[in-house]
DRENPA-3360 file (N, C-alpha, C; in nm, 2 decimals, always signed):
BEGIN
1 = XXXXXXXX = -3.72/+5.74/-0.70/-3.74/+5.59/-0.70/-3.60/+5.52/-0.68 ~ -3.48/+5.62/-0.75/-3.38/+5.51/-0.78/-3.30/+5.54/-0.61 ~ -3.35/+5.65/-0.53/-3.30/+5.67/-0.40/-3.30/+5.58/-0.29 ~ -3.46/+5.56/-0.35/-3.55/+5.49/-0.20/-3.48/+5.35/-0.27 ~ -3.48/+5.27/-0.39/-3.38/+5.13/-0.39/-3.28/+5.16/-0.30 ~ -3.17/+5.27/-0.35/-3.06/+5.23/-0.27/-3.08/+5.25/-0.11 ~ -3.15/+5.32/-0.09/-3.16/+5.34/+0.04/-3.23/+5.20/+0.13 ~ -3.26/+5.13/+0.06/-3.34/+5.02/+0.10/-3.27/+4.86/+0.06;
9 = XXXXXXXX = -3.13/+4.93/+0.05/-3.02/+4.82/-0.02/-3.09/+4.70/-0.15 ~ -3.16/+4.77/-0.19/-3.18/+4.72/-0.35/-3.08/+4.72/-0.45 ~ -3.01/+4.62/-0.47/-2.90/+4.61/-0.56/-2.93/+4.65/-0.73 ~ -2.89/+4.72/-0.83/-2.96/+4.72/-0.98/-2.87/+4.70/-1.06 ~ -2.90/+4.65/-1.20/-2.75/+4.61/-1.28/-2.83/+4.65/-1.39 ~ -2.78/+4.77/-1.48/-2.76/+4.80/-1.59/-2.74/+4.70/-1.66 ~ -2.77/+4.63/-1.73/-2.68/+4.55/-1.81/-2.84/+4.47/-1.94 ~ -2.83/+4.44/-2.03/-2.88/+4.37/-2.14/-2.90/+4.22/-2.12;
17 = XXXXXXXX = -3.03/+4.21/-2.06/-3.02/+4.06/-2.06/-3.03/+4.01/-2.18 ~ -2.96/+3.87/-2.18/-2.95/+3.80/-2.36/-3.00/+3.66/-2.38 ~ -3.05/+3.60/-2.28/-3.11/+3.52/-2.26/-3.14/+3.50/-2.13 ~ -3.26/+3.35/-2.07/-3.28/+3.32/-2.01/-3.28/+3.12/-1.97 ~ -3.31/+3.10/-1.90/-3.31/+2.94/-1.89/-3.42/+2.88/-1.78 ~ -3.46/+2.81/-1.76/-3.56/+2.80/-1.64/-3.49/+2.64/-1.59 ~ -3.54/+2.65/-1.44/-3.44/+2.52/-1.38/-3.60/+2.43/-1.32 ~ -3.55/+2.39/-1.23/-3.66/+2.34/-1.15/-3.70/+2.45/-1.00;
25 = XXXXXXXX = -3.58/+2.55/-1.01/-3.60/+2.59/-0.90/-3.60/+2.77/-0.92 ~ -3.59/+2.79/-1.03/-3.60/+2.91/-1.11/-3.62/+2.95/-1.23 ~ -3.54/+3.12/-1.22/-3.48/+3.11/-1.38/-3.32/+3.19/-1.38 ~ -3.26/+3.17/-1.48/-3.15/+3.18/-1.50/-3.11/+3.30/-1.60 ~ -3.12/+3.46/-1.52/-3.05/+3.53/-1.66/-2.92/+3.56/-1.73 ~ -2.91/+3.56/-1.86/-2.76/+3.52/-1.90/-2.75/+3.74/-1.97 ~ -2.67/+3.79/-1.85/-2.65/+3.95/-1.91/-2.51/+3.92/-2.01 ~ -2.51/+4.10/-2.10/-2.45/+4.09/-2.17/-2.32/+4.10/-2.16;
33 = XXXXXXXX = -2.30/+4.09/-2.02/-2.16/+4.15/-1.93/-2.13/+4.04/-1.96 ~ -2.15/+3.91/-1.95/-2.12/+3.76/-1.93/-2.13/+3.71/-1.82 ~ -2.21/+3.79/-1.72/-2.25/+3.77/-1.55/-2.38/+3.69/-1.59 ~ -2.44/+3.67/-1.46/-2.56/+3.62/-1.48/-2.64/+3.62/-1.38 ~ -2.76/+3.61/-1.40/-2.82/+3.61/-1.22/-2.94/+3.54/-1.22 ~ -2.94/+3.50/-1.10/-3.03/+3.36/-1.09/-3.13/+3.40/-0.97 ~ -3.28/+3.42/-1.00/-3.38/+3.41/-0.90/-3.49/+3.34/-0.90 ~ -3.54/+3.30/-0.81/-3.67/+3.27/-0.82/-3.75/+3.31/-0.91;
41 = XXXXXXXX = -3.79/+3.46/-0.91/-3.93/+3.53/-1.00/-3.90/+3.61/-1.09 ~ -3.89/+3.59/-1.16/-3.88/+3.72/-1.29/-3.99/+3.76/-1.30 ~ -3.97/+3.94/-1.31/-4.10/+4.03/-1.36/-4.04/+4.07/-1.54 ~ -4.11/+4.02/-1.61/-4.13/+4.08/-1.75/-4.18/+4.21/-1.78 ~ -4.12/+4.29/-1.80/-4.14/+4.44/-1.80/-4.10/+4.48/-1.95 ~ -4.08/+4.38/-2.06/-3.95/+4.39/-2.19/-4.04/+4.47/-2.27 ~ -4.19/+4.51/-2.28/-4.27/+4.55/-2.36/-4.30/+4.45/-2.47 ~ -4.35/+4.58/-2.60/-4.41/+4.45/-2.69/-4.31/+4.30/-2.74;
49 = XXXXXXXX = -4.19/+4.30/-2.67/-4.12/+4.20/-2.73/-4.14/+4.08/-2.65 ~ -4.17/+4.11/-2.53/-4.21/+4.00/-2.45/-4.12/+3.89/-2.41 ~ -4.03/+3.89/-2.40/-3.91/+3.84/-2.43/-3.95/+3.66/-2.34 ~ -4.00/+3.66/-2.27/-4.01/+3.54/-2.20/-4.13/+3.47/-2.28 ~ -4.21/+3.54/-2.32/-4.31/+3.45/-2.44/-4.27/+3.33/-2.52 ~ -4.27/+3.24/-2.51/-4.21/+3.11/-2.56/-4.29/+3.02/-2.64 ~ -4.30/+2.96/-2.72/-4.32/+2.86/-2.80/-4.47/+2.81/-2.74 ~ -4.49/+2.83/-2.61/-4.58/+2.77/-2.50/-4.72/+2.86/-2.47;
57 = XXXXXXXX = -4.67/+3.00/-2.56/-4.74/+3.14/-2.47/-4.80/+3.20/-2.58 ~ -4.90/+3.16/-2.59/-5.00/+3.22/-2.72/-5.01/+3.34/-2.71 ~ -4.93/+3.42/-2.82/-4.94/+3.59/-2.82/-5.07/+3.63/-2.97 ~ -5.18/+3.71/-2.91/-5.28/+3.73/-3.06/-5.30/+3.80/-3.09 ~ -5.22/+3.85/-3.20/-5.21/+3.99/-3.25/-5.33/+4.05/-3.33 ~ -5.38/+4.11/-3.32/-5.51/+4.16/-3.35/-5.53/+4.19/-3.49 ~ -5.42/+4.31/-3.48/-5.42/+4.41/-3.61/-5.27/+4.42/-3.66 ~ -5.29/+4.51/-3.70/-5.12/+4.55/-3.82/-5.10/+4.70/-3.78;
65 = XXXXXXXX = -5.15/+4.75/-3.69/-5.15/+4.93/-3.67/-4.97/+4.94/-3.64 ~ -4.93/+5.04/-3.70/-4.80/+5.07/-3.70/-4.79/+5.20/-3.69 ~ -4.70/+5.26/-3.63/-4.70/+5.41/-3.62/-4.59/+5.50/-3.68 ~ -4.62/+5.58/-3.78/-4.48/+5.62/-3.87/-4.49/+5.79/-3.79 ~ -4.36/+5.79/-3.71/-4.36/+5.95/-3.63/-4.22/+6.01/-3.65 ~ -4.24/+6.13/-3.59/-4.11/+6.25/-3.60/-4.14/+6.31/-3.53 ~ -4.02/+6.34/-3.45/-4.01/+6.46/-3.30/-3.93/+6.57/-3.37 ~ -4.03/+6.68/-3.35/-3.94/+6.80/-3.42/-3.96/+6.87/-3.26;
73 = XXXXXXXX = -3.82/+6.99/-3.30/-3.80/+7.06/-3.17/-3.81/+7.22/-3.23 ~ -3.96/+7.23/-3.15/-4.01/+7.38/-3.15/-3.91/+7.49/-3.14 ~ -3.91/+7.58/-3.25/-3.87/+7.71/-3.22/-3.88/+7.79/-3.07 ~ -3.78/+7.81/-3.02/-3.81/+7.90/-2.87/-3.91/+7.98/-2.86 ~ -3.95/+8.07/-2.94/-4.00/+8.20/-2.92/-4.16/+8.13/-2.97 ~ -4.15/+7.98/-3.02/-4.31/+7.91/-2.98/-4.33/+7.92/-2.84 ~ -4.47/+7.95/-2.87/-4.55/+7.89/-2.73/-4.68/+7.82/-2.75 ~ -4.66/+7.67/-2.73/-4.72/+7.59/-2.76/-4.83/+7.50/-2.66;
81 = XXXXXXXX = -4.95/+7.52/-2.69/-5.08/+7.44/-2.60/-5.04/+7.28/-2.57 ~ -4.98/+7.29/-2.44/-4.98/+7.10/-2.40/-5.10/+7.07/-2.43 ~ -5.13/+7.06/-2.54/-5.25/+6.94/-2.52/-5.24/+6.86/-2.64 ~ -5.31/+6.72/-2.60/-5.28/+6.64/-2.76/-5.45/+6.62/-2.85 ~ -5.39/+6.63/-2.99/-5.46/+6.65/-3.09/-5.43/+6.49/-3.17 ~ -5.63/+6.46/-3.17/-5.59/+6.32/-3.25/-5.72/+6.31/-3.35 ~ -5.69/+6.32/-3.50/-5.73/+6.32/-3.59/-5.78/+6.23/-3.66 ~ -5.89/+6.16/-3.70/-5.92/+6.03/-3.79/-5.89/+6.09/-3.93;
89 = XXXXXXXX = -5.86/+6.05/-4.00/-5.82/+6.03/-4.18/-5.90/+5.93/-4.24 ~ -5.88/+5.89/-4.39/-5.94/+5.71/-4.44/-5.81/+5.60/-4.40 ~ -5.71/+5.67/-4.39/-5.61/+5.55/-4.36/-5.58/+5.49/-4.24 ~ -5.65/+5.59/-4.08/-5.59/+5.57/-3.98/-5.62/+5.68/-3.91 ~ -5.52/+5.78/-3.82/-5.53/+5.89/-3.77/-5.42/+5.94/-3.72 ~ -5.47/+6.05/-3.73/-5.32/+6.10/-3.70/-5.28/+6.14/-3.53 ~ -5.20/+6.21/-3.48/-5.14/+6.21/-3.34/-5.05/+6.32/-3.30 ~ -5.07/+6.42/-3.25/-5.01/+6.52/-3.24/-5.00/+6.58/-3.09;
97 = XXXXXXXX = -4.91/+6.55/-3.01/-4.87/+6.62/-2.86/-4.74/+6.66/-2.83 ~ -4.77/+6.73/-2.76/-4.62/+6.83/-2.70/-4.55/+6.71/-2.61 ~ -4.39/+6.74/-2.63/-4.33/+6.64/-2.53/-4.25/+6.75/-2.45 ~ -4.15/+6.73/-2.34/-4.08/+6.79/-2.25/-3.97/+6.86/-2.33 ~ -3.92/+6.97/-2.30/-3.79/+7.02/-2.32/-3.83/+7.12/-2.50 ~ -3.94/+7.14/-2.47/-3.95/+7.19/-2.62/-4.00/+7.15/-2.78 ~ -4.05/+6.97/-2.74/-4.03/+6.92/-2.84/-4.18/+6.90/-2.86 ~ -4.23/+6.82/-3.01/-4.35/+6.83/-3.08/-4.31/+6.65/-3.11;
105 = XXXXXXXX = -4.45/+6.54/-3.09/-4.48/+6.42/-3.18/-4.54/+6.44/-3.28 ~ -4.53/+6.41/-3.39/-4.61/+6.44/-3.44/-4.67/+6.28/-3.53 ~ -4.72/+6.21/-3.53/-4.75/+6.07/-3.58/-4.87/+6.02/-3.66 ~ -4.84/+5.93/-3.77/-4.96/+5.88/-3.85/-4.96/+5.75/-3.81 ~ -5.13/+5.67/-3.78/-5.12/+5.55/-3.73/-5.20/+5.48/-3.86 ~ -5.14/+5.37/-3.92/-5.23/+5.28/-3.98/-5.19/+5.18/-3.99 ~ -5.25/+5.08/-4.07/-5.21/+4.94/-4.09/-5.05/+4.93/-4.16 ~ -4.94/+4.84/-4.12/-4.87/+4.83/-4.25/-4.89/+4.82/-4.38;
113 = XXXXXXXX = -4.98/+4.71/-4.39/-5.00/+4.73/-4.55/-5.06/+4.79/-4.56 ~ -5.15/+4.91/-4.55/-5.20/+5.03/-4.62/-5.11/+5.18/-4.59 ~ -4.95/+5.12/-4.57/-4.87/+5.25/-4.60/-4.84/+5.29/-4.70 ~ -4.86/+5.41/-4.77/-4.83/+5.45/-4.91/-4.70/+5.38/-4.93 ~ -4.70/+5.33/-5.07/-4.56/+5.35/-5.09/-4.44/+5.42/-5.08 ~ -4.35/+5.40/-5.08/-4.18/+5.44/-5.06/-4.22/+5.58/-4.96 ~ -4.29/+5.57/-4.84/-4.35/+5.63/-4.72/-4.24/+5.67/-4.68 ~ -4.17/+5.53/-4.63/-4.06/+5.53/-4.54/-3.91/+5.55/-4.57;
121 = XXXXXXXX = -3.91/+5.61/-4.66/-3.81/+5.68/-4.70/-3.81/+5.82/-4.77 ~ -3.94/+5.86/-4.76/-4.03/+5.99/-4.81/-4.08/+6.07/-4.73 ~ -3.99/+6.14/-4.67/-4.07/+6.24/-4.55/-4.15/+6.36/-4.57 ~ -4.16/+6.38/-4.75/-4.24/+6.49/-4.80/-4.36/+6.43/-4.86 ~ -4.41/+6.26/-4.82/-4.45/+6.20/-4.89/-4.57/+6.21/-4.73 ~ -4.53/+6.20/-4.62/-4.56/+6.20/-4.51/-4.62/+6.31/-4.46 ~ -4.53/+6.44/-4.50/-4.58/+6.60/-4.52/-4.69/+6.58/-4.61 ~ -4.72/+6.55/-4.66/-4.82/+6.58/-4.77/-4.92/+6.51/-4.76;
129 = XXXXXXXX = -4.97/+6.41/-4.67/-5.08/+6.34/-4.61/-5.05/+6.40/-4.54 ~ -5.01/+6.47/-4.44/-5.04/+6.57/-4.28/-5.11/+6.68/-4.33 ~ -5.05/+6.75/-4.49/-5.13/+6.89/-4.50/-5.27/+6.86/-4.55 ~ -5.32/+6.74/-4.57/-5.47/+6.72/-4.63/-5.51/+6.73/-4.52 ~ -5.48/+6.72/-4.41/-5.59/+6.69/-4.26/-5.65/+6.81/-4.24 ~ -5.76/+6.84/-4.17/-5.83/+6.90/-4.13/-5.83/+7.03/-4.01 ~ -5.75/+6.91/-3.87/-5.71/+6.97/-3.74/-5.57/+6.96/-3.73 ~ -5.46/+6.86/-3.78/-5.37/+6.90/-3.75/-5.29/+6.98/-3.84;
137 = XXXXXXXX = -5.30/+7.03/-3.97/-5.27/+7.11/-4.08/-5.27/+7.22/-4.02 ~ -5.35/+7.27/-4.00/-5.32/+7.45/-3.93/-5.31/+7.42/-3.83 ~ -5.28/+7.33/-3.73/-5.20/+7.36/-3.60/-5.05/+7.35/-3.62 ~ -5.00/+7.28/-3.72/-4.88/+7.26/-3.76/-4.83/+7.40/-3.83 ~ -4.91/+7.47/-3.91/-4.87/+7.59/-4.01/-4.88/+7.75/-3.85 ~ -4.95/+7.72/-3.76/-4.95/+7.78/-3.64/-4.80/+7.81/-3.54 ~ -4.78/+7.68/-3.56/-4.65/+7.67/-3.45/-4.50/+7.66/-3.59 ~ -4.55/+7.69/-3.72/-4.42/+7.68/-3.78/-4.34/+7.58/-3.81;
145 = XXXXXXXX = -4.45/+7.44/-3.76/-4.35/+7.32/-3.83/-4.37/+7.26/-3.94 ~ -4.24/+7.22/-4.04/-4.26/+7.21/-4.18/-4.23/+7.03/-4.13 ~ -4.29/+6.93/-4.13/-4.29/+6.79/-4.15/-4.21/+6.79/-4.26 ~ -4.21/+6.80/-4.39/-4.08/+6.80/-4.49/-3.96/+6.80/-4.44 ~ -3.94/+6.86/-4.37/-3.76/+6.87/-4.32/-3.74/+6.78/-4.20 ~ -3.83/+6.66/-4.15/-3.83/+6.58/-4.01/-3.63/+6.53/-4.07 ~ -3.56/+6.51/-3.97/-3.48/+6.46/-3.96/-3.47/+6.36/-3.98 ~ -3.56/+6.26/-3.91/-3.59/+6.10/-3.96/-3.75/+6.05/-3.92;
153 = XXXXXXXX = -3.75/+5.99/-3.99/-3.93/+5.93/-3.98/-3.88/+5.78/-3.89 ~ -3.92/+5.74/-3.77/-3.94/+5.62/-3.75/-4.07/+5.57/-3.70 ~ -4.09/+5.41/-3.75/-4.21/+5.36/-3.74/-4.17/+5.22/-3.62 ~ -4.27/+5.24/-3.60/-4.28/+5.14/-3.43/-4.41/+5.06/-3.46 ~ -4.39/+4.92/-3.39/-4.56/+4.87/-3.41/-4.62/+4.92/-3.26 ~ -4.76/+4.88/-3.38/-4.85/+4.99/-3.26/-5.01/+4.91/-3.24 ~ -4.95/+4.75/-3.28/-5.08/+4.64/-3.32/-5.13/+4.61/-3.17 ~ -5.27/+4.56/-3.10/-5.30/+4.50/-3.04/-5.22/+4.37/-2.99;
161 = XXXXXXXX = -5.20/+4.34/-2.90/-5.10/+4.21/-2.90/-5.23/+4.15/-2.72 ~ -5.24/+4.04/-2.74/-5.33/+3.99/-2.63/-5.25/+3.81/-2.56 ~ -5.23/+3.80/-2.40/-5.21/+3.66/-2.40/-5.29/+3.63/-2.30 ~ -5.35/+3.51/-2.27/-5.45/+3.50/-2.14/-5.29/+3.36/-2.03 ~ -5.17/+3.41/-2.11/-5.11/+3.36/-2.00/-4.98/+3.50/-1.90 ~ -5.02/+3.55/-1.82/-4.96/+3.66/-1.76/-4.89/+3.57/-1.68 ~ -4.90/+3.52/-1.58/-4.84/+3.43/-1.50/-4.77/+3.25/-1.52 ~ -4.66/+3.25/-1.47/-4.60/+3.08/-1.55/-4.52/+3.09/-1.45;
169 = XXXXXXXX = -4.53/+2.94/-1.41/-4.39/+2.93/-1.33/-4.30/+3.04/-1.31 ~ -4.26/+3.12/-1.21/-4.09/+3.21/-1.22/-4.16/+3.30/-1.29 ~ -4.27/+3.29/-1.35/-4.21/+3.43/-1.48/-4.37/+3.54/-1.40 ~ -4.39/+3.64/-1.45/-4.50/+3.70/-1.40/-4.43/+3.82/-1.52 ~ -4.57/+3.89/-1.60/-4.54/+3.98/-1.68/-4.64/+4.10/-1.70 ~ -4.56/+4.24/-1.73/-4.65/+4.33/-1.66/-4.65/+4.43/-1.79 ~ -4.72/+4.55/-1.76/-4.75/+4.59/-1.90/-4.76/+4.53/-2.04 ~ -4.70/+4.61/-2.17/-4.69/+4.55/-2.26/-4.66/+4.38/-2.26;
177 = XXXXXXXX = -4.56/+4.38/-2.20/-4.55/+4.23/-2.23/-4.64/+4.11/-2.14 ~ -4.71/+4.17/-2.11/-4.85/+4.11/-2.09/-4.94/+4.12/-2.20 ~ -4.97/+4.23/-2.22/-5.05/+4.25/-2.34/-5.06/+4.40/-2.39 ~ -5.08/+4.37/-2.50/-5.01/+4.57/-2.58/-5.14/+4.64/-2.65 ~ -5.19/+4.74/-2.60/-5.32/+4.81/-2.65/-5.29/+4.90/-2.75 ~ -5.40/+4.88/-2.82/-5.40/+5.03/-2.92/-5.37/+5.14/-2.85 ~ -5.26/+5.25/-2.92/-5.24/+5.40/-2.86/-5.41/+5.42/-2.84 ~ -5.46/+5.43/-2.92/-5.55/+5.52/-2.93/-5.66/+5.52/-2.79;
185 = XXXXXXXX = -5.63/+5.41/-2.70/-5.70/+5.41/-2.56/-5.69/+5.47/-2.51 ~ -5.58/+5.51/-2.52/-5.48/+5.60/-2.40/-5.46/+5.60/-2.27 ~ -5.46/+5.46/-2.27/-5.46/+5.36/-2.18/-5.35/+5.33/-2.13 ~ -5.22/+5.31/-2.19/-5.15/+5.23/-2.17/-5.02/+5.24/-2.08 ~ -5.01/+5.37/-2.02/-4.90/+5.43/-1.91/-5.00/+5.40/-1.79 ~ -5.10/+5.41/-1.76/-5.24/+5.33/-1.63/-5.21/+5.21/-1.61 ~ -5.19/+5.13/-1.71/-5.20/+4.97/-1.73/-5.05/+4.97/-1.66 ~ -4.94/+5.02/-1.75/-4.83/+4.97/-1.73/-4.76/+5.02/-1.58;
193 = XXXXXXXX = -4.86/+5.08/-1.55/-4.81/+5.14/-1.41/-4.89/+5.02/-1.27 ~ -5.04/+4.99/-1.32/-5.09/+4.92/-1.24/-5.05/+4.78/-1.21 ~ -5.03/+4.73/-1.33/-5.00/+4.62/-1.36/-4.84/+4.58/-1.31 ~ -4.78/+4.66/-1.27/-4.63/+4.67/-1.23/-4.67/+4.63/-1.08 ~ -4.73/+4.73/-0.99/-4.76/+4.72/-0.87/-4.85/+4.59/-0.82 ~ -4.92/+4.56/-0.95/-4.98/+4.40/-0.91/-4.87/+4.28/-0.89 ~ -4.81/+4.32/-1.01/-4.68/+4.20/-1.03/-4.58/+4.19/-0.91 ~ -4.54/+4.33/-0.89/-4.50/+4.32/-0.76/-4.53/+4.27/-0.60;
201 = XXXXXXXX = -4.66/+4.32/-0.59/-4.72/+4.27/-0.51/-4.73/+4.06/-0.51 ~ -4.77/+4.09/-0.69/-4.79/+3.88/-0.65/-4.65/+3.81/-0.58 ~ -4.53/+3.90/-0.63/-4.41/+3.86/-0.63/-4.42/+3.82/-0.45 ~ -4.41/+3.97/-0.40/-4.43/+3.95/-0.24/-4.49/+3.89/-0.16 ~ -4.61/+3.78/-0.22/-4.68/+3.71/-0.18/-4.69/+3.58/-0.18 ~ -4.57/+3.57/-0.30/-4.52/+3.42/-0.36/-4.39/+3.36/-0.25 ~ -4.30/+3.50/-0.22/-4.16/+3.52/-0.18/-4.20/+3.48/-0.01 ~ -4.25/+3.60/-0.05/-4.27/+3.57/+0.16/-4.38/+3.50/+0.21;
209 = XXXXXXXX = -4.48/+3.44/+0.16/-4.58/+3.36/+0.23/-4.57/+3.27/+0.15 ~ -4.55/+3.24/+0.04/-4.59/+3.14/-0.04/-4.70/+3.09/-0.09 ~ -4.76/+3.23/-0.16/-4.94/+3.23/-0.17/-4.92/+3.25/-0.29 ~ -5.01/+3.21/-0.39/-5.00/+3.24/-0.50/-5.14/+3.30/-0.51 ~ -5.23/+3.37/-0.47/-5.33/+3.42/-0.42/-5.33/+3.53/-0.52 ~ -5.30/+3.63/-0.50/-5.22/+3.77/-0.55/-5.22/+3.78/-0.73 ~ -5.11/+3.63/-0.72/-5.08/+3.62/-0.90/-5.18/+3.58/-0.97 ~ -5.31/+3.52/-0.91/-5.41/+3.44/-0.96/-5.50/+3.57/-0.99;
217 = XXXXXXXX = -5.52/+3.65/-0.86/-5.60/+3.74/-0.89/-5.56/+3.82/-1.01 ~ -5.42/+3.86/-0.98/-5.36/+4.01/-1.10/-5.42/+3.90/-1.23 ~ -5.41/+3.80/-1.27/-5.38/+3.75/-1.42/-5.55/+3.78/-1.45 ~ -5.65/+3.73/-1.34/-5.78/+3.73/-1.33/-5.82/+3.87/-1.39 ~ -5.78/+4.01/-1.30/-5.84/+4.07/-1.32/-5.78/+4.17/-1.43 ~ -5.60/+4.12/-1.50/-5.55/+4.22/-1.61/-5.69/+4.19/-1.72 ~ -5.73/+4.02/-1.74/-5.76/+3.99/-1.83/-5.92/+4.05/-1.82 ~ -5.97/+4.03/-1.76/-6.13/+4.10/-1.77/-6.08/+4.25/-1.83;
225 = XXXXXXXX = -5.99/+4.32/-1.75/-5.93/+4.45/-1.83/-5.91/+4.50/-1.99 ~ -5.91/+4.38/-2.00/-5.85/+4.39/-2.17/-6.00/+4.34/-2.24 ~ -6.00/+4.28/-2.19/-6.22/+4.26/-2.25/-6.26/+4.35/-2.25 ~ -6.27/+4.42/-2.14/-6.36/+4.55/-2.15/-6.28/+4.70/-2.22 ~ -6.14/+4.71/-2.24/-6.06/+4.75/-2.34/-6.11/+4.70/-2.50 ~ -6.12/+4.57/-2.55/-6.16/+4.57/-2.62/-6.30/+4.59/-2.63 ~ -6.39/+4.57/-2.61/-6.50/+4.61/-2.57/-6.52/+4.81/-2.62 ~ -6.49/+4.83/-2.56/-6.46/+4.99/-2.56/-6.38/+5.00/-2.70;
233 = XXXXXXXX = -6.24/+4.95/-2.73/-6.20/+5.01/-2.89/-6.31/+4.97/-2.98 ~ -6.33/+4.84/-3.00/-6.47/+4.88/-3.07/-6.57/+4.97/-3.13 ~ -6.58/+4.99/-3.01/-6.69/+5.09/-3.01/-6.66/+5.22/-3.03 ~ -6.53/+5.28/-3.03/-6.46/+5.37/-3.03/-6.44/+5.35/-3.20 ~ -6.40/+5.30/-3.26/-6.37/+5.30/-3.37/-6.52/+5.30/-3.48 ~ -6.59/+5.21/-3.37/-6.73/+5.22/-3.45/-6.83/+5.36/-3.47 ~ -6.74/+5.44/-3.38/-6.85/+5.59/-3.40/-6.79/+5.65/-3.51 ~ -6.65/+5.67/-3.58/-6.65/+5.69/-3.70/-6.70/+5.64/-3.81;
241 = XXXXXXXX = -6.80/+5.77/-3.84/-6.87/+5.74/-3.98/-6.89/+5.77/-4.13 ~ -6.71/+5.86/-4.10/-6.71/+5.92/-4.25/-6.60/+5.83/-4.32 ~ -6.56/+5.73/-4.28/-6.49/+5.66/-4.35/-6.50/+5.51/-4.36 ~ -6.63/+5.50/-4.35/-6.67/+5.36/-4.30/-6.65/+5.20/-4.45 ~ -6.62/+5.30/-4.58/-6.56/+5.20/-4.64/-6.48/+5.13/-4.68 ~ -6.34/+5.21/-4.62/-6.22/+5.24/-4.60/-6.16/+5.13/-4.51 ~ -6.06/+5.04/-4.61/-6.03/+4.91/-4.55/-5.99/+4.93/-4.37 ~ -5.93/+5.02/-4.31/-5.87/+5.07/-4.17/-5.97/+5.05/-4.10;
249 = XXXXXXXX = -6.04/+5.14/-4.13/-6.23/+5.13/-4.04/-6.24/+5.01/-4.06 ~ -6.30/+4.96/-4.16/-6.37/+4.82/-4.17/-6.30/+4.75/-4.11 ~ -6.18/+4.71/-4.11/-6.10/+4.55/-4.04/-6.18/+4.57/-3.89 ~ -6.18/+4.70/-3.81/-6.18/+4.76/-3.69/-6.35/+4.77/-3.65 ~ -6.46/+4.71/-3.70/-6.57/+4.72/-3.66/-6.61/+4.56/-3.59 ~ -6.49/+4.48/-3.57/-6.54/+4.40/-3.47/-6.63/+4.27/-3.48 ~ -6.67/+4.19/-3.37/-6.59/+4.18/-3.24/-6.52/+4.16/-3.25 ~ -6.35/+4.23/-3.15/-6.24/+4.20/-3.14/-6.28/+4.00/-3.05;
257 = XXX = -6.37/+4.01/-2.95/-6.34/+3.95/-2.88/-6.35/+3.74/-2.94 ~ -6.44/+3.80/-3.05/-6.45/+3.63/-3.14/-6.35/+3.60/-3.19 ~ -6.24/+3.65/-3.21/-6.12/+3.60/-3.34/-6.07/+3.52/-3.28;
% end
């Protein structure tokens, strides 16, 4: 990809944008170089931070799902099944796939506030909810990883986040920072790939014809996407029925689509 840019004299700048500004005739990025660059269309690509989201841009966050994980790096002489393993518990579920170069995810997903206590500074506290599981406990004792010894535990949010504004003046926004799905769809590298090629495309349609045709549709059709996403977690969450007292489950039986 980064060939065919240069090859196609696409200019790219490394750099940390730190702000932005909007004119009448754009928008204004301020990088961290102290350069700046000024275009017509910004594509928002920043994920869940959404960086162009403004005071103006109703973001609806669903839930509180946060994800507490550790990448451990398999012993060589493992040989380990690419495939991923995903476990329901009462608190959440757990998440277990192989990554590139040797390495193992290994993740617990639940609400913030129903993280055990001093969790996040307790990686044997974290081991010890993994060994009660069912599927991922002996696949973990299989391949020889002790979760007790993770090097560091970090937690990421991992909440629903929804806006029905993708498109604004200059701005157009594509994956997450459009809107941010539950892992558990497994959805979200599709989205963030399609949704790129839409945005681009509106872009080219804004730039060189001056249609806004394109952006009308992409916003039209991300959003029916995420209905019927929500629609489907739903129901996904509603087929579990051994934990159905259990504050996680219950918040999760819906409609997402009334709140």
């Amino acid at each position: 990809m980064a060939e065919t840019l240069e090859a196609d004299g696409v200019s790219r700048d490394f750099c940390e944008a730190r702000q932005f500004s909007r004119s009448e005739t754009g928008i204004a990025v301020e990088l961290a170089d102290g350069s700046s660059v000024n275009t017509r269309l910004l594509v928002d690509c920043s994920g869940r931070s959404a960086v162009t989201a403004g005071s103006a841009v109703t973001l609806r966050r669903l839930n509180k799902l946060v994800a507490c994980y550790g990448v451990f790096t398999l012993d060589e002489d493992v040989e380990a099944i690419p495939v991923t393993l995903v476990e329901a518990v009462a608190i959440g579920w757990w998440y277990m796939s192989l990554l590139p170069r040797g390495r193992m995810l290994v993740g617990l997903f639940t609400d913030s506030d129903l993280l055990p206590a001093g969790l996040r500074k307790n990686a044997g506290l974290w081991a010890d909810l993994a060994s009660q599981t069912t599927a991922i406990s002996p696949r973990l004792s299989s391949l020889g990883m002790d979760l007790a010894a993770a090097p560091e535990l970090h937690f990421a949010a991992a909440s629903t986040v929804t806006t029905s504004d993708l498109v604004e003046p200059f701005i157009i926004r594509a994956g997450d920072a459009a809107s941010a799905l539950d892992p558990l769809g497994a959805n979200g590298l599709a989205t963030a790939l399609w949704s790129g090629i839409q945005a681009a495309e509106s872009v080219v349609g804004l730039l060189t014809e001056n249609d806004g045709t394109k952006a009308v549709r992409y916003q039209q059709q991300f959003l029916q996407g995420i209905a019927s996403h929500l629609a489907a977690q739903t129901a996904m969450y509603a087929s579990e029925q051994r934990f159905i007292d259990a504050p996680f489950w219950q918040r999760r039986r819906g409609p997402w689509l009334e709140n």
